[in-house]
C-alpha positions as CSV (number, residue, x, y, z in Angstrom):
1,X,113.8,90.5,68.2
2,X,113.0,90.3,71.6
3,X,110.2,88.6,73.3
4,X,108.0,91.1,74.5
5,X,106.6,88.5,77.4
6,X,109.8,88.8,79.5
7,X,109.3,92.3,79.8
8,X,107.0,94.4,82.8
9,X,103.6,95.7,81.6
10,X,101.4,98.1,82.8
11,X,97.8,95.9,82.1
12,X,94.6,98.2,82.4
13,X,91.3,95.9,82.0
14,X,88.0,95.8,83.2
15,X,86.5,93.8,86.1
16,X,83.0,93.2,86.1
17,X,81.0,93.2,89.8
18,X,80.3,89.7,90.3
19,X,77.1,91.2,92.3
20,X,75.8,94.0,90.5
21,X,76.1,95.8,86.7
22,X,79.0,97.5,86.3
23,X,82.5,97.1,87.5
24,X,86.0,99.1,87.8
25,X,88.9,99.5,85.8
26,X,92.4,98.0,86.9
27,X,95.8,98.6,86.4
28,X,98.3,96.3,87.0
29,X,102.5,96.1,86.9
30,X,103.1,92.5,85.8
31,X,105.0,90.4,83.4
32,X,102.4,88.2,81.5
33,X,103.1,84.4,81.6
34,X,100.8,83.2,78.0
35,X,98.8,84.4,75.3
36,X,95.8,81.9,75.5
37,X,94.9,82.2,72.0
38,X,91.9,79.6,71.9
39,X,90.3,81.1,75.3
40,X,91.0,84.6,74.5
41,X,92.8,85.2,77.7
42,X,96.0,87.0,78.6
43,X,97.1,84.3,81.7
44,X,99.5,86.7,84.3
45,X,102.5,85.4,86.3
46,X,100.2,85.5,89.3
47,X,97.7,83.4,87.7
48,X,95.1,86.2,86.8
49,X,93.5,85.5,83.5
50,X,92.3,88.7,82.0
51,X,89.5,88.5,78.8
52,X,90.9,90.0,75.5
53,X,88.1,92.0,75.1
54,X,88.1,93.3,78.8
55,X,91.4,94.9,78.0
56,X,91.9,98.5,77.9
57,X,95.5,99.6,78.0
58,X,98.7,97.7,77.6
59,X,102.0,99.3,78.2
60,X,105.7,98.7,78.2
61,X,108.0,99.6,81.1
């Protein structure tokens, strides 16, 4: 089987405004790095840890 963490993704999620309510969607070509299971986070190879529950679209290249 292979391991689908070596492989590109196209990562949608959303950001919130750090300022004001509300926020943007962002899509992203990346390769993720770990599944933090106990934090709920999807860590990216650039460090960017995205909240599972902020995620909107994953897909494969």
């Amino acid at each position: 089987m292979k391991d689908p963490l070596k492989y590109g993704l196209s990562v949608t999620y959303f950001k919130k405004d750090e300022f004001k309510s509300g926020g943007k969607y962002i899509t992203v070509r990346t390769h993720v790095k770990r599944i933090d299971e106990t934090n709920r986070r999807i860590v990216l190879e650039d460090g960017t840890q995205i909240n599972i529950d902020d995620l909107y679209a994953l897909e494969t290249e």
